[in-house]
N, C-alpha and C positions, 0 to 999 in steps of 0.2 A: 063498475059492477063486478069487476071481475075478483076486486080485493075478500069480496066474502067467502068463496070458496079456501081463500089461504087461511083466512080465519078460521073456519070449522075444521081445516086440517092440524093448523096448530092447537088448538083446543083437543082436539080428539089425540093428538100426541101427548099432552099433558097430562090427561085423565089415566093414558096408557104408563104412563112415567109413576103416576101416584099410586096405580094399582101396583105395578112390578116393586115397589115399596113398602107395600104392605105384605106381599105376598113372600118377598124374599127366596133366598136361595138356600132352601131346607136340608142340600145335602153337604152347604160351606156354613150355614146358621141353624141348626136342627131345632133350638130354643125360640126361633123369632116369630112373633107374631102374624098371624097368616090366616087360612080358612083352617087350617089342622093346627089342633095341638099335641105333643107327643111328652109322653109321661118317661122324666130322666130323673136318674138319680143327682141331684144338683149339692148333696150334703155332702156325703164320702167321696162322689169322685171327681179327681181334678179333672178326668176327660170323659165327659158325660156319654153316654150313649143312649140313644134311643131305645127302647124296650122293644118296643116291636123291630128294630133291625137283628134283633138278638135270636138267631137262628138255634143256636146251638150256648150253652153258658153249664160251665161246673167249679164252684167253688172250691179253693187249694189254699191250702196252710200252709207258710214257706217260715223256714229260718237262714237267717246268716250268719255264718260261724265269721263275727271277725279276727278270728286267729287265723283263717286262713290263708297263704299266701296271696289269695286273688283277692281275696277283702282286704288286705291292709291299708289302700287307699281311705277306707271310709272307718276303718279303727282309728288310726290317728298316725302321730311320730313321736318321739322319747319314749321313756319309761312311766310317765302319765297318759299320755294318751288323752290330754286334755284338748287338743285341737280335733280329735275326733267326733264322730257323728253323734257319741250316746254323749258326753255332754256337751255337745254346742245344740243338741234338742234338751236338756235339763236348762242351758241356760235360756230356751225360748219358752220354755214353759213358768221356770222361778223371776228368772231376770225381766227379761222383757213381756212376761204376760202375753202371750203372744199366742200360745195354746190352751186350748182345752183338754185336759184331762182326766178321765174315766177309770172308776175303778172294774167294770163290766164292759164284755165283748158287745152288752147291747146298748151300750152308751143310757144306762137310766139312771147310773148314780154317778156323780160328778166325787173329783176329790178335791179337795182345799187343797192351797199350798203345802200349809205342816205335813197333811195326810201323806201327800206325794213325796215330800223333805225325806220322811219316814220311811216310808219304803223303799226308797231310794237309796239311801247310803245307811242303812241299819238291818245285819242280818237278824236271821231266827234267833239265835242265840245271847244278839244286844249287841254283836262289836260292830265299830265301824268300818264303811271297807271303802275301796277306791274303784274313781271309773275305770282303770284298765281291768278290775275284775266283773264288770258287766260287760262280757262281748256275746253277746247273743241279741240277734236283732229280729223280734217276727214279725210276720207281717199277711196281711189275708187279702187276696185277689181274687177275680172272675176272669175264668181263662171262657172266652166267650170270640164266637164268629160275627162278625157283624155284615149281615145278608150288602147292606145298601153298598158295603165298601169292598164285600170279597174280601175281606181281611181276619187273620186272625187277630184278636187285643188282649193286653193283661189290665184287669180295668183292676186297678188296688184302690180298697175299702179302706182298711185300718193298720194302723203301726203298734206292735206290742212290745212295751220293754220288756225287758224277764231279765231276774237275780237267777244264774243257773243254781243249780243244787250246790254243787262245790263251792261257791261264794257265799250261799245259805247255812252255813254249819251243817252243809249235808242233809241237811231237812225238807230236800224237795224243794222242785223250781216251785221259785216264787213271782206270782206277777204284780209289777211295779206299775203300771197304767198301760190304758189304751189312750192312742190319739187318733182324730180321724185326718185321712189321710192329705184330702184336699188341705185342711189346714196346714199340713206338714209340707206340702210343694208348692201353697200360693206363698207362706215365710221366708222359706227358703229361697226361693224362688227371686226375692227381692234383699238376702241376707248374704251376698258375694263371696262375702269373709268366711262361711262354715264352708269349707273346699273339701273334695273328693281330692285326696293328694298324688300327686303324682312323682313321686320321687329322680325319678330320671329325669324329667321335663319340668320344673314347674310354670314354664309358662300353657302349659296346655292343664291345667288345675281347672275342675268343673264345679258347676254348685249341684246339691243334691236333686233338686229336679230334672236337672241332665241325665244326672245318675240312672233317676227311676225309669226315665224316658227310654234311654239307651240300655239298660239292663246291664251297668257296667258292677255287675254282682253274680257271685254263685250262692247258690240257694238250696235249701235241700228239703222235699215235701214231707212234712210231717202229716197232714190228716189231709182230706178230700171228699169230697160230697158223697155220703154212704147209708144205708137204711138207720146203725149203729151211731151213726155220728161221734165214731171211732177213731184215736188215732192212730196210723202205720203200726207204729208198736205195741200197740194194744190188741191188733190182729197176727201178731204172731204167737205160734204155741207156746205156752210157759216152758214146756218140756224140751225147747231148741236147743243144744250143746251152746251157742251162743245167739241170744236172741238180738242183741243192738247191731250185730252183722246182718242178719235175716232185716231184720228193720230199712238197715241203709240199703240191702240189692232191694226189695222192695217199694222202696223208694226211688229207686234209681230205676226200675220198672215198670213204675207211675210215670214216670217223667219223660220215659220212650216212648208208653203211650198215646202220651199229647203229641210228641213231635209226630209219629206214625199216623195221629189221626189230621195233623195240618198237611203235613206231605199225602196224606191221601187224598185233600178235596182237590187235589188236579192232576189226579193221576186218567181221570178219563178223560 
């Protein structure tokens, strides 16, 4: 007689076992099936966050100069710069199909191959030019607090190529496509060979998903969540003695900002 009480204990652990299953653990599985559902961005970003953990969120326009000496990893090596990040993403988009690419920041009109071909290596004026004259890399994030984790995040949305002006026969930047971003860090992600270079070390050579992960980039804010939906440079006076200096400290201003306002959530 006594065997039935183990029974209903074992039954009653099992019932407990298939609930904790369903239920899941919302703050290592945010996406799993359970009594809540929580509404994520699951297209643009490769590290979804929950909406409602999003305390605080402001959108920022970044560029990466890769001329500079801390981006040279991700520009490339030789006098092409073919092993660099602007074409081992041409080649994931023409070669391998691998990306989608947008001629709009709101992703509604797609470009064909030729479209993108076009843009790409054909300035305003008809000549053709080379990858080491695309080094400008943009790209758009949500610099956002995430309540559940006490954490500050840079959740990135989209990657913009751009043809600077100088490359363009002077005719103003031009933009070559947007990609989104998820797509750009699940490719890569599995693409080993596109490497963040490391000239001193090559055994310590990252793939670009590391890259984004780690912020192994300087960046410089171009625009930011504002009534105008302005950018930097566009809110400096015409009449400055030099406006792209006033641009970049205000830039650089923006960007104290942020850190002033991460180092503030624990200063009490």
């Amino acid at each position: 007689m006594k065997i039935y009480p183990k029974i209903i204990g074992l039954f009653s652990l099992l019932l407990l076992g298939v609930d904790a299953m369903g239920q899941g653990a919302t703050s290592v599985t945010p996406s799993r099936a359970g009594d809540r559902q929580f509404k994520m961005d699951t297209v643009f970003s490769a590290h979804p966050i929950r909406e409602d953990d999003k305390m605080y969120q402001i959108s920022v326009w970044r560029r990466i100069d890769l001329r500079e000496k801390y981006n040279q990893p991700l520009y490339g090596s030789g006098d092409t710069k073919n092993d660099g990040i602007i074409n081992q993403i041409y080649k994931a988009i023409v070669e391998d199909n691998a990306l989608e690419v947008f001629a709009d920041e709101e992703f509604t009109r797609p470009l064909s191959i030729s479209e993108f071909q076009e843009n790409f290596w054909i300035a305003a004026n008809g000549d053709s030019i080379f990858v080491k004259q695309l080094y400008y890399l943009d790209f758009m994030e949500h610099f956002v607090f995430d309540k559940h984790h006490s954490q500050i995040k840079f959740d990135v949305k989209h990657i913009e190529l751009v043809m600077p002006s100088q490359t363009n026969a002077n005719a103003g930047q031009k933009t070559i496509g947007f990609i989104r971003f998820k797509d750009f860090y699940n490719h890569f992600q599995e693409h080993p060979e596109a490497r963040w270079l490391i000239f001193q070390n090559s055994a310590k050579n990252l793939t670009y998903d590391q890259v984004f992960d780690q912020r192994l980039f300087r960046s410089v804010v171009r625009r930011y969540t504002n009534p105008d939906n302005a950018y930097i440079a566009d809110m400096v006076n015409p009449n400055h003695p030099n406006p792209e200096l006033q641009a970049y400290l205000n830039s650089l201003e923006f960007e104290h900002k942020l850190l002033d306002f991460e180092n503030g959530l624990w200063e009490w």
